[in-house]
Each structure stands twice: as structure tokens, then as C-alpha cells.
N, C-alpha and C positions, 0 to 999 in steps of 0.2 A: 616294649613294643616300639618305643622310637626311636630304641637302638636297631633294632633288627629296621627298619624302614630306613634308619638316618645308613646304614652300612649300604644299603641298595641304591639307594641315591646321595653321594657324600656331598655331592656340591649345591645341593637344596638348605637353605638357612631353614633354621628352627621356625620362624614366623611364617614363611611360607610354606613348611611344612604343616604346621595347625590348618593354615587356611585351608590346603590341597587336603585333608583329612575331612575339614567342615565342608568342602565341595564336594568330596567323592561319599562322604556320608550322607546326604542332601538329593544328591544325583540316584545315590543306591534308594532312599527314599520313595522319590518321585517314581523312579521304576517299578519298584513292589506296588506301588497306589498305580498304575499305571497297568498292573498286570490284573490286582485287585477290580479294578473299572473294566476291563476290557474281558474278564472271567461272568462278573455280574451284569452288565449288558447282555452277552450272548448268550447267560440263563434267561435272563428277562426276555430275549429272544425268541427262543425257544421255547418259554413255557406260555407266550401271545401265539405265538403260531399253532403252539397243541390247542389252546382255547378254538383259535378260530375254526381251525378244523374239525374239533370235535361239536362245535357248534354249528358251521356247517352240516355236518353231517345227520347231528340229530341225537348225539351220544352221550349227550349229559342225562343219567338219571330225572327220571319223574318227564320228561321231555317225550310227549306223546306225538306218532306221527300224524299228518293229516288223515284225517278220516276220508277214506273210500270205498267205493263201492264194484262189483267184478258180477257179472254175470257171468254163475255157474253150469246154467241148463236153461232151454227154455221151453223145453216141453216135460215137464212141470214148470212152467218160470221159478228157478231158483238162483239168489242172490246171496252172494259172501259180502259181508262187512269187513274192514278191518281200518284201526288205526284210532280207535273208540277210547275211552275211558274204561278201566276195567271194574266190571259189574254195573257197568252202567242200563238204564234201560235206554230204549232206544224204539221210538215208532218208525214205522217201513209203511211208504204208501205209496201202492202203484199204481199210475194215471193212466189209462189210454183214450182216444179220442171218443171213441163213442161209445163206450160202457162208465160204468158208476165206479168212483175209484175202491180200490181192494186197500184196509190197512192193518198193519200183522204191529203186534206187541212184542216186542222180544228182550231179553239181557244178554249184555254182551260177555262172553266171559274173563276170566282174570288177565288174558292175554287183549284185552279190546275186540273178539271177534266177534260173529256170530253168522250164523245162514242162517235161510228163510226161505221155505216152498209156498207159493200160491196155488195151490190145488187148485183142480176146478177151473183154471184159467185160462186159457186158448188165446194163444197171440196169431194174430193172420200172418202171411208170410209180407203182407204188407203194411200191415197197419205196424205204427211205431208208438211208441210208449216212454214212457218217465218212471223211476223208481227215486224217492226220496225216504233219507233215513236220517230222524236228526234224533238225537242223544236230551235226556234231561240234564246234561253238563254242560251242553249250549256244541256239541260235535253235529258237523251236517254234512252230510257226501250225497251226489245225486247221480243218476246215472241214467243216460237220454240213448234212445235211438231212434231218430226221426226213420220217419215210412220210408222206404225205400226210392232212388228218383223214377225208374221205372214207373213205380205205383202212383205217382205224385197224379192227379189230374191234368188236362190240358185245359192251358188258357186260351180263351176268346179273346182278340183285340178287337 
């Protein structure tokens, strides 16, 4: 081997020869550790950004959304749950200002859902209401519609 290098370069002495072999072996080193670093950074990169993201998002297994509540109908007042513990139970009570409040039992199912009719119920076209639904897991979503401003009474000054 340093014959075939001493032929390529004749006028390189032997001791400067070792040295320039110890530097470009050294050199060639630092690059592989250089490429090696600059490979595992941009993993390490990339695999902070998929976390954040998927954390973000909500996508990590077992990672339940926030519980909410949607008004389906309101004459039957009926109410969709979703974002619950699954199979969890869950009390539903619905406030309005001047009746006695209504409270429904229900389980949510394996997906965290659930509906719920309040038969019997009659909401005015002005009167506003509260529906609260909290979970024995400690899930709470509420869902408000104050009275209408129209219906709002007039103030006296």
C-alpha cells in the first residue's frame, strides 16, 4: 500500500507520508462521526415533532377527548354526549329557570357516547336552559342557552 501511494506521490518522504495517512485517517473519522451526528439529530428531530404533533392532536392511545355535549333536538329536548370515558356512567341534569330540574342516568358507550330524551319537556321559545353531564370518572361537559335577547325583560332606570 505504500508502494502504490509512494508511486503517486514520489516526492512525499516516508515520515510525511505516515503523518498525511494519520491525518486523512483522522479527517475520514471525524466525517463518518459527523455524518453519524447529523443522521441521529434529524431522527431525534423528527421523532419530537411526530410526539408533538400527535400530542397535539389528541392521538396517543388511551388519550380521551374533552367531553362535550351537542344539542340534538329540542322538541323532545334530546342531547348527544361524546368524548366520555367508555362505559362510564354519567348523570345528565337539565336546569331551566322556572321548573324543577330534570336528571337522566345514563352509560356511555364503549366509544364515550351517549343520547338522552327528556320526554315531557317543553322548552318556551324563550326561556333558556342548562344541560350538565358529569361522568363517575370525574368527565364534565355543560351545554347553556341563555333566553333569547329579544325575551330578555326591560330594565327600569
Amino acid at each position: 500500500m505504500r508502494r502504490a501511494f509512494a508511486l503517486l506521490t514520489p516526492y512525499v518522504e516516508p515520515a510525511s507520508l505516515r503523518e498525511a495517512a494519520r491525518l486523512a485517517h483522522l479527517t475520514i473519522i471525524r466525517f463518518v462521526e459527523a455524518q453519524v451526528r447529523v443522521k441521529y439529530l434529524t431522527a431525534l428531530l423528527l421523532a419530537g415533532l411526530a410526539a408533538a404533533l400527535l400530542a397535539a392532536t389528541g392521538a396517543f392511545a388511551g388519550v380521551a377527548p374533552k367531553p362535550r355535549l351537542a344539542l340534538v333536538r329540542s322538541q323532545p329536548l334530546t342531547v348527544r354526549g361524546h368524548g366520555f370515558h367508555a362505559h362510564e356512567r354519567v348523570r345528565v341534569v337539565l336546569r331551566q329557570a322556572s321548573r324543577a330540574r330534570v336528571v337522566h342516568r345514563v352509560r356511555a358507550g364503549r366509544r364515550g357516547r351517549f343520547t338522552t330524551t327528556f320526554g315531557g319537556v317543553t322548552l318556551g321559545r324563550c326561556g333558556g336552559f342548562s344541560v350538565t353531564a358529569t361522568g363517575r370518572a370525574g368527565s364534565r361537559a355543560t351545554l347553556k342557552r341563555p333566553p333569547l335577547p329579544a325575551c330578555m325583560p326591560v330594565r327600569a332606570y
